[in-house]
N, C-alpha and C positions, 0 to 999 in steps of 0.2 A: 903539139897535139895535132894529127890527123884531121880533116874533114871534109865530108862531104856533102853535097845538097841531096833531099832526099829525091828528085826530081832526077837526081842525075844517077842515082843506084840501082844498078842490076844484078840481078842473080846469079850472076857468071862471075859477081868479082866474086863474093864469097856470101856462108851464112850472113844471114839480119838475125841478130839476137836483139827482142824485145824484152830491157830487164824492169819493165813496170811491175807492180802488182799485180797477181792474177785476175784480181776483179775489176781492176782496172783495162787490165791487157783484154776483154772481155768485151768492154763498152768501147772501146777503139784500138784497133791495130790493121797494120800490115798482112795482108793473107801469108805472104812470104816468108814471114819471119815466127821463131819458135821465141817462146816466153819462158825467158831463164830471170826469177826476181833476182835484183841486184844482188843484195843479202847473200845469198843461194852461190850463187856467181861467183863474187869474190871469195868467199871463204871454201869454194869449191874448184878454181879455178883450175888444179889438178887436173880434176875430174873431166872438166867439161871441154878444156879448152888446148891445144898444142901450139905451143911458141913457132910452127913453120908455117900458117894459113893465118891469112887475114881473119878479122873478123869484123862485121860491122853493126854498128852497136846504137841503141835506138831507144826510145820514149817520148810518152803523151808531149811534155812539157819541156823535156831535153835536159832540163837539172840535172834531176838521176845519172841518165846515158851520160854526160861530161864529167862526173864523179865517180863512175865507173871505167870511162877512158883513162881517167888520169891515175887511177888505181892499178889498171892492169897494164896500161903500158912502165908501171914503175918494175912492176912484176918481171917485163921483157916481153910482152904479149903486143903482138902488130892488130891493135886496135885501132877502127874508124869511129869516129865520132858521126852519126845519119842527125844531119840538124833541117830543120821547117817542117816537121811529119805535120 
């Protein structure tokens, strides 16, 4: 698994997808980053996401984001794991 400290993340590497809850993502986040709930995320992964960009992947607490790492990188998706938010 991928990671990175969040201290060390820029915007140039790629999106910050924040997969917390919306009501969550609300009382704390990232200005940077778009709120995609995890749920959402993986069962939409199609959708949202293309196997040739990075993506770097974020939450409150960091549980979520490391279970959603390890989900879509099974997927093929160049996922970073954003840990200390």
């Amino acid at each position: 698994m991928k990671v990175i400290d969040y201290k060390d993340y820029d915007i140039s590497l790629g999106p910050l997808i924040d997969v917390q809850h919306p009501l969550d993502y609300k009382e704390k986040h990232d200005p940077r980053s778009i709120n995609i709930y995890a749920d959402k995320l993986i069962l939409n992964h199609k959708l949202y996401l293309d196997k040739n960009r990075p993506y770097y992947i974020i939450c409150k607490r960091g549980n979520l984001s490391k279970k959603v790492v390890q989900i879509l990188s099974f997927y093929g998706y160049n996922v970073i794991l954003v840990k200390n938010f």
